[in-house]
Residue, then its C-alpha position, 0 to 999 in steps of 0.5 A: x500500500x503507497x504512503x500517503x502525500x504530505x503537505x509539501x509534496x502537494x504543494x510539490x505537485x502544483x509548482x512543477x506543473x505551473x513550470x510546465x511539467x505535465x501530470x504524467x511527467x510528475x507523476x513519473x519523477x516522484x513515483x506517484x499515480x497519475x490521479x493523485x497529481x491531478x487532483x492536488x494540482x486541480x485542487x490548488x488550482x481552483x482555490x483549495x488548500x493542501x489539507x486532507x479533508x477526507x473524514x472516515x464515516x463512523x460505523x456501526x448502528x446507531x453511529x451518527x446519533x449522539x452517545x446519550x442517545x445509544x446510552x438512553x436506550x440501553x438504559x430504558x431496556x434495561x429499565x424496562x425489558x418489556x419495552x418495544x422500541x416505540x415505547x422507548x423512542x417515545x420515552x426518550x423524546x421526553x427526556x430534557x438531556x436529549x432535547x434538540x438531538x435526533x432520535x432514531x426511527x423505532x426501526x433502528x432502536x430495534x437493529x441496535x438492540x438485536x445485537x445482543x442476545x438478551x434483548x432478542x425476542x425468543x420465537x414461540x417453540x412450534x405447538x406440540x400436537x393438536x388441540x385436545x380432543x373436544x369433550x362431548x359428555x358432562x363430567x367427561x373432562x374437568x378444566x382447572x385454572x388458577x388466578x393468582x396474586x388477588x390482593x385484599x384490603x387487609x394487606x393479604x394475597x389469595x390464589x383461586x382456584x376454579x374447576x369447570x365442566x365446558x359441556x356441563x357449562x358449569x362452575x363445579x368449585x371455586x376455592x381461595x388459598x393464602x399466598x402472601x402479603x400484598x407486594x410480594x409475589x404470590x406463592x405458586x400452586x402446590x400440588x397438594x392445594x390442587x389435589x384439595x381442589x379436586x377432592x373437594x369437588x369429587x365430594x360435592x359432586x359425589x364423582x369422578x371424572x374420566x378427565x383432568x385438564x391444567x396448564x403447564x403448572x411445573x408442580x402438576x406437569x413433567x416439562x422435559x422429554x423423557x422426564x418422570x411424570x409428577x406425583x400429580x399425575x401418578x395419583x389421577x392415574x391411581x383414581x383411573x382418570x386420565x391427566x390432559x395438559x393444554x399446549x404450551x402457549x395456547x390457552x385457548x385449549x381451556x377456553x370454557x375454564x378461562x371464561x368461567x373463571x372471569x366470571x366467578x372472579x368479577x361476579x364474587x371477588x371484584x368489589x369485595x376484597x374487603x372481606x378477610x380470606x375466610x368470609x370470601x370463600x364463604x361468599x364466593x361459595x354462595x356465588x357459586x351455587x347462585x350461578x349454578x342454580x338462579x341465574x340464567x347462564x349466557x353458555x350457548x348450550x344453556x339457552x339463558x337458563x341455569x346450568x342446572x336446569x340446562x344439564x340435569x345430567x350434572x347431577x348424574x355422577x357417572x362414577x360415584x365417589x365418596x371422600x372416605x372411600x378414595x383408599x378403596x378407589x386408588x388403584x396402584x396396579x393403574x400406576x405401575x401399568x402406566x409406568x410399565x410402558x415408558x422408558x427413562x435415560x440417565x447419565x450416572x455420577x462418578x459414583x456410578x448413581x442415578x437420580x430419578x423422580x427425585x430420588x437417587x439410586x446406585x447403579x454401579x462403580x463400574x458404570x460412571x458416567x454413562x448413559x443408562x436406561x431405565x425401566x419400571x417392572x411392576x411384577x417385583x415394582x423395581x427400577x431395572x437399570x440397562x446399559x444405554x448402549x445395549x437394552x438388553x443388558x440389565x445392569x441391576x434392580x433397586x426397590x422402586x421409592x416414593x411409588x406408595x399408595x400413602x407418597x402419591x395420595x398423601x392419606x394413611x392406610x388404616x392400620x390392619x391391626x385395627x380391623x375394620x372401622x365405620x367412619x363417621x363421615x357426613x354425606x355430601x349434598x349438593x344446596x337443594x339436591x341430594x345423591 
C-alpha cells in the first residue's frame, strides 16, 4: 500500500506543473499515480488548500446519533425489558438531556438492540400436537385454572382456584388459598392445594371424572422429554382418570375454564376484597351455587337458563365417589401399568448413581458416567437399570421409592391391626339436591 502525500509534496505537485511539467511527467519523477497529481494540482488550482479533508464515516448502528442517545436506550431496556422500541423512542423524546438531538426511527432502536442476545425476542417453540380432543359428555373432562396474586384490603394475597365442566357449562368449585402479603409475589400452586381442589369437588359432586385438564403448572406437569411424570399425575392415574395438559402457549385449549373463571372472579371477588380470606370463600361459595342454580347462564348450550336446569345430567355422577372411600378407589396396579410402558435415560455420577423422580439410586462403580436406561417392572415394582448402549443388558434392580399408595395420595392406610372401622363421615349434598 503507497504512503500517503504530505503537505509539501502537494504543494510539490502544483509548482512543477505551473513550470510546465505535465501530470504524467510528475507523476513519473516522484513515483506517484497519475490521479493523485491531478487532483492536488486541480485542487490548488481552483482555490483549495493542501489539507486532507477526507473524514472516515463512523460505523456501526446507531453511529451518527449522539452517545446519550445509544446510552438512553440501553438504559430504558434495561429499565424496562418489556419495552418495544416505540415505547422507548417515545420515552426518550421526553427526556430534557436529549432535547434538540435526533432520535432514531423505532426501526433502528430495534437493529441496535438485536445485537445482543438478551434483548432478542425468543420465537414461540412450534405447538406440540393438536388441540385436545373436544369433550362431548358432562363430567367427561374437568378444566382447572388458577388466578393468582388477588390482593385484599387487609394487606393479604389469595390464589383461586376454579374447576369447570365446558359441556356441563358449569362452575363445579371455586376455592381461595393464602399466598402472601400484598407486594410480594404470590406463592405458586402446590400440588397438594390442587389435589384439595379436586377432592373437594369429587365430594360435592359425589364423582369422578374420566378427565383432568391444567396448564403447564411445573408442580402438576413433567416439562422435559423423557422426564418422570409428577406425583400429580401418578395419583389421577391411581383414581383411573386420565391427566390432559393444554399446549404450551395456547390457552385457548381451556377456553370454557378461562371464561368461567372471569366470571366467578368479577361476579364474587371484584368489589369485595374487603372481606378477610375466610368470609370470601364463604361468599364466593354462595356465588357459586347462585350461578349454578338462579341465574340464567349466557353458555350457548344453556339457552339463558341455569346450568342446572340446562344439564340435569350434572347431577348424574357417572362414577360415584365418596371422600372416605378414595383408599378403596386408588388403584396402584393403574400406576405401575402406566409406568410399565415408558422408558427413562440417565447419565450416572462418578459414583456410578442415578437420580430419578427425585430420588437417587446406585447403579454401579463400574458404570460412571454413562448413559443408562431405565425401566419400571411392576411384577417385583423395581427400577431395572440397562446399559444405554445395549437394552438388553440389565445392569441391576433397586426397590422402586416414593411409588406408595400413602407418597402419591398423601392419606394413611388404616392400620390392619385395627380391623375394620365405620367412619363417621357426613354425606355430601349438593344446596337443594341430594345423591
Amino acid at each position: 500500500m503507497k504512503q500517503q502525500t504530505t503537505v509539501a509534496q502537494r504543494a510539490e505537485f502544483y509548482q512543477r506543473h505551473q513550470t510546465g511539467e505535465s501530470y504524467q511527467e510528475i507523476a513519473e519523477r516522484l513515483n506517484i499515480s497519475k490521479a493523485c497529481v491531478r487532483y492536488w494540482c486541480r485542487r490548488q488550482r481552483d482555490g483549495g488548500d493542501c489539507q486532507h479533508q477526507y473524514q472516515r464515516q463512523a460505523s456501526g448502528l446507531l453511529s451518527r446519533f449522539d452517545a446519550k442517545v445509544k446510552y438512553g436506550i440501553l438504559r430504558l431496556k434495561l429499565e424496562h425489558p418489556r419495552w418495544g422500541p416505540r415505547s422507548i423512542r417515545n420515552r426518550l423524546s421526553k427526556r430534557p438531556s436529549l432535547s434538540g438531538l435526533a432520535l432514531p426511527k423505532e426501526a433502528q432502536i430495534g437493529r441496535y438492540l438485536h445485537q445482543w442476545t438478551r434483548f432478542r425476542r425468543t420465537r414461540r417453540r412450534p405447538l406440540s400436537g393438536a388441540r385436545p380432543q373436544q369433550p362431548v359428555a358432562v363430567h367427561q373432562r374437568w378444566q382447572i385454572d388458577f388466578k393468582l396474586g388477588i390482593k385484599l384490603a387487609d394487606g393479604d394475597q389469595v390464589n383461586l382456584h376454579t374447576v369447570w365442566d365446558p359441556v356441563g357449562e358449569a362452575c363445579l368449585g371455586a376455592i381461595l388459598y393464602p399466598s402472601g402479603r400484598a407486594g410480594q409475589p404470590p406463592h405458586k400452586v402446590t400440588a397438594a392445594q390442587v389435589q384439595a381442589t379436586l377432592r373437594r369437588c369429587f365430594a360435592r359432586w359425589a364423582t369422578l371424572p374420566a378427565q383432568v385438564q391444567t396448564d403447564g403448572e411445573t408442580t402438576l406437569v413433567s416439562h422435559r422429554q423423557g422426564d418422570f411424570p409428577t406425583n400429580f399425575t401418578l395419583w389421577l392415574i391411581g383414581l383411573g382418570i386420565d391427566h390432559q395438559v393444554i399446549r404450551p402457549g395456547q390457552p385457548t385449549d381451556n377456553a370454557e375454564v378461562e371464561r368461567g373463571h372471569r366470571t366467578i372472579y368479577e361476579y364474587a371477588i371484584v368489589g369485595q376484597e374487603d372481606q378477610p380470606w375466610p368470609a370470601l370463600q364463604t361468599s364466593l361459595d354462595e356465588a357459586v351455587d347462585e350461578l349454578l342454580f338462579e341465574l340464567p347462564s349466557r353458555a350457548e348450550g344453556c339457552a339463558g337458563q341455569p346450568p342446572s336446569l340446562a344439564h340435569p345430567e350434572l347431577f348424574q355422577p357417572p362414577r360415584p365417589f365418596r371422600p372416605e372411600l378414595e383408599l378403596a378407589q386408588f388403584d396402584l396396579g393403574r400406576v405401575d401399568t402406566y409406568l410399565a410402558s415408558q422408558t427413562w435415560y440417565r447419565q450416572t455420577g462418578k459414583s456410578g448413581q442415578v437420580t430419578l423422580a427425585g430420588h437417587r439410586y446406585f447403579v454401579s462403580l463400574a458404570h460412571t458416567y454413562r448413559q443408562i436406561a431405565i425401566r419400571f417392572d411392576p411384577a417385583d415394582r423395581h427400577f431395572v437399570f440397562y446399559d444405554g448402549a445395549d437394552l438388553d443388558q440389565e445392569i441391576v434392580r433397586r426397590p422402586a421409592k416414593g411409588l406408595t399408595v400413602e407418597a402419591l395420595t398423601g392419606l394413611a392406610l388404616w392400620p390392619e391391626q385395627l380391623g375394620p372401622q365405620q367412619l363417621p363421615l357426613p354425606l355430601f349434598t349438593l344446596t337443594g339436591v341430594s345423591f
